[in-house]
C-alpha positions as CSV (number, residue, x, y, z in Angstrom):
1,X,0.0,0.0,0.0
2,X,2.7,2.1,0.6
3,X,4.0,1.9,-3.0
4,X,0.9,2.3,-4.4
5,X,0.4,6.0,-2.8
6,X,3.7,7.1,-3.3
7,X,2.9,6.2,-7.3
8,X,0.0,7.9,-6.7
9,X,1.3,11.0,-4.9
10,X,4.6,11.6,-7.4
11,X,3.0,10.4,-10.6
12,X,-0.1,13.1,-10.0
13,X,-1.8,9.4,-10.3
14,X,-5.7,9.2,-9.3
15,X,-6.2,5.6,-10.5
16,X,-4.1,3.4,-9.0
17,X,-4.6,-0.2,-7.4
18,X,-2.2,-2.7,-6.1
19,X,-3.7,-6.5,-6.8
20,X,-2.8,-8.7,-4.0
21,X,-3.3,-12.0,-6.3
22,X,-0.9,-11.4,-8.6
23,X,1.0,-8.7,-6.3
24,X,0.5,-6.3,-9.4
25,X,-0.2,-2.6,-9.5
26,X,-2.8,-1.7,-11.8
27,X,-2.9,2.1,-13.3
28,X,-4.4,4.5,-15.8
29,X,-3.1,8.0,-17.0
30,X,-1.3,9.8,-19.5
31,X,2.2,8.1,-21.0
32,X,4.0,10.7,-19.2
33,X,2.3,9.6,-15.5
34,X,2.5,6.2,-16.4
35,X,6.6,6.0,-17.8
36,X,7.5,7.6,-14.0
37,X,5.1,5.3,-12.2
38,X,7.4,2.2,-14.0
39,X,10.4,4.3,-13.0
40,X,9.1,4.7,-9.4
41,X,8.3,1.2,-9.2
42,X,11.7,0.0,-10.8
43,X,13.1,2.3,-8.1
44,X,11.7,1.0,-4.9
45,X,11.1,-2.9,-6.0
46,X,14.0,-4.1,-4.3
47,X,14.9,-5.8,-0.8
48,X,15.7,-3.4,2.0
49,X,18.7,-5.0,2.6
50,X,20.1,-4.2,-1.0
51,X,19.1,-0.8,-0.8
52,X,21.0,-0.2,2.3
53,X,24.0,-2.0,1.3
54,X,23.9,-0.1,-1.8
55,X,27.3,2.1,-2.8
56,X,24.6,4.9,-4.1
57,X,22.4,6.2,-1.5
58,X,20.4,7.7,-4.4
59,X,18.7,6.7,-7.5
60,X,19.3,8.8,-11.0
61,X,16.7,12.1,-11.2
62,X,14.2,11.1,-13.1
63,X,13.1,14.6,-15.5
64,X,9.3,14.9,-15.3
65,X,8.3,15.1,-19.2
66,X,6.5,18.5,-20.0
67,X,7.4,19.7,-16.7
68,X,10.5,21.1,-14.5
69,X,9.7,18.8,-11.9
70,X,12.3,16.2,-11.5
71,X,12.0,13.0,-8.6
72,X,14.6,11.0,-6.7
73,X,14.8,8.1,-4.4
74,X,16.8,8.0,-1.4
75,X,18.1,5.0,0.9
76,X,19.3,7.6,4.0
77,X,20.7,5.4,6.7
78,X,18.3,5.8,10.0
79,X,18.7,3.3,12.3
80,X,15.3,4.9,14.5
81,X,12.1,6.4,13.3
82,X,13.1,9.6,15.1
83,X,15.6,10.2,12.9
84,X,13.8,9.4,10.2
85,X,11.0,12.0,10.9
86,X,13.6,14.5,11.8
87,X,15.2,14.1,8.3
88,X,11.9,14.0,6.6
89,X,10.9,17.4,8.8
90,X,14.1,19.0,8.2
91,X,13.9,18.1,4.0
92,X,10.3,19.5,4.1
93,X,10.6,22.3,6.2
94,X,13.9,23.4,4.1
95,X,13.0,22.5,0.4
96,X,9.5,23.3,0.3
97,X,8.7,20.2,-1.2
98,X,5.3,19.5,-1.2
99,X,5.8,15.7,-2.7
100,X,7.5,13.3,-0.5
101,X,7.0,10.1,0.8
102,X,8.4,6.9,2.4
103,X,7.8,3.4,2.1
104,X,8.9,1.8,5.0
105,X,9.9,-1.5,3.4
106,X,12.8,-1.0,0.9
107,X,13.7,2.1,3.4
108,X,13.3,4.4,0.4
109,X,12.6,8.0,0.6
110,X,11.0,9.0,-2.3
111,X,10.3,13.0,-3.8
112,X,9.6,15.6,-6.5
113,X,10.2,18.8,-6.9
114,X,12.1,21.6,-8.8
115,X,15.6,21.1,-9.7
116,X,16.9,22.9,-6.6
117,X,14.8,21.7,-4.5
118,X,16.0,18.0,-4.8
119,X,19.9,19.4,-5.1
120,X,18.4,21.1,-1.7
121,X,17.2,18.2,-0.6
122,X,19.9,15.2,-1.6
123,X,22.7,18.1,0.2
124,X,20.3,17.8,3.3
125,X,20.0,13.6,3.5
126,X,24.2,13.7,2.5
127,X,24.6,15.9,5.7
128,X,22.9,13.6,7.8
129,X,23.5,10.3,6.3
130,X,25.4,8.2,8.1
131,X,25.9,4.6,7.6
């Protein structure tokens, strides 16, 4: 469930359904929603303990077609949900970014914004990231 609203929240998605059965996702919108939902997906469909093990903290930007926005996914290294809030308060409060999410499972932190927002924001998880 997680996944499916941070598709839904990044993608500017309104029809979006995870199918236990098959453990698919199910979507509708324009080519542009639907090429960052795979994206998204690709991004955060992997174990947690890959994606903290992981050299890059950080997937690619991924450039929002017809639009300035860009999104990134982030695998910041918080060992307590305290610190996890505080970085998600601090990127928030600082960036202005009104899209951001986390899923829980792969420990991904996932966000779009402006171009300097998400250089704002990847300077602010660096700062704090610690392994």
């Amino acid at each position: 469930q997680e996944l499916v609203n941070t598709v839904r929240s990044l993608a500017d998605l309104q029809r979006v359904v995870a199918c236990n059965g098959p453990r698919a996702i199910a979507l509708r919108g324009t080519a542009d929603q639907v090429a960052m939902a795979e994206w998204l997906i690709n991004a955060l469909d992997r174990p947690a303990a890959v994606s903290s093990a992981s050299q890059s903290p950080a997937t690619n930007p991924y450039q929002m077609s017809g639009s300035s926005d860009v999104a990134r996914v982030f695998y910041p290294h918080t060992s307590t949900p305290q610190e996890l809030q505080e970085v998600l308060t601090l990127v928030r409060s600082t960036t202005h970014i009104q899209r951001l999410t986390y899923c829980s499972v792969p420990g991904a932190l996932a966000l779009r914004g402006t171009v300097g927002q998400v250089a704002l924001a990847e300077k602010l998880i660096q700062d704090r990231d610690k392994p």
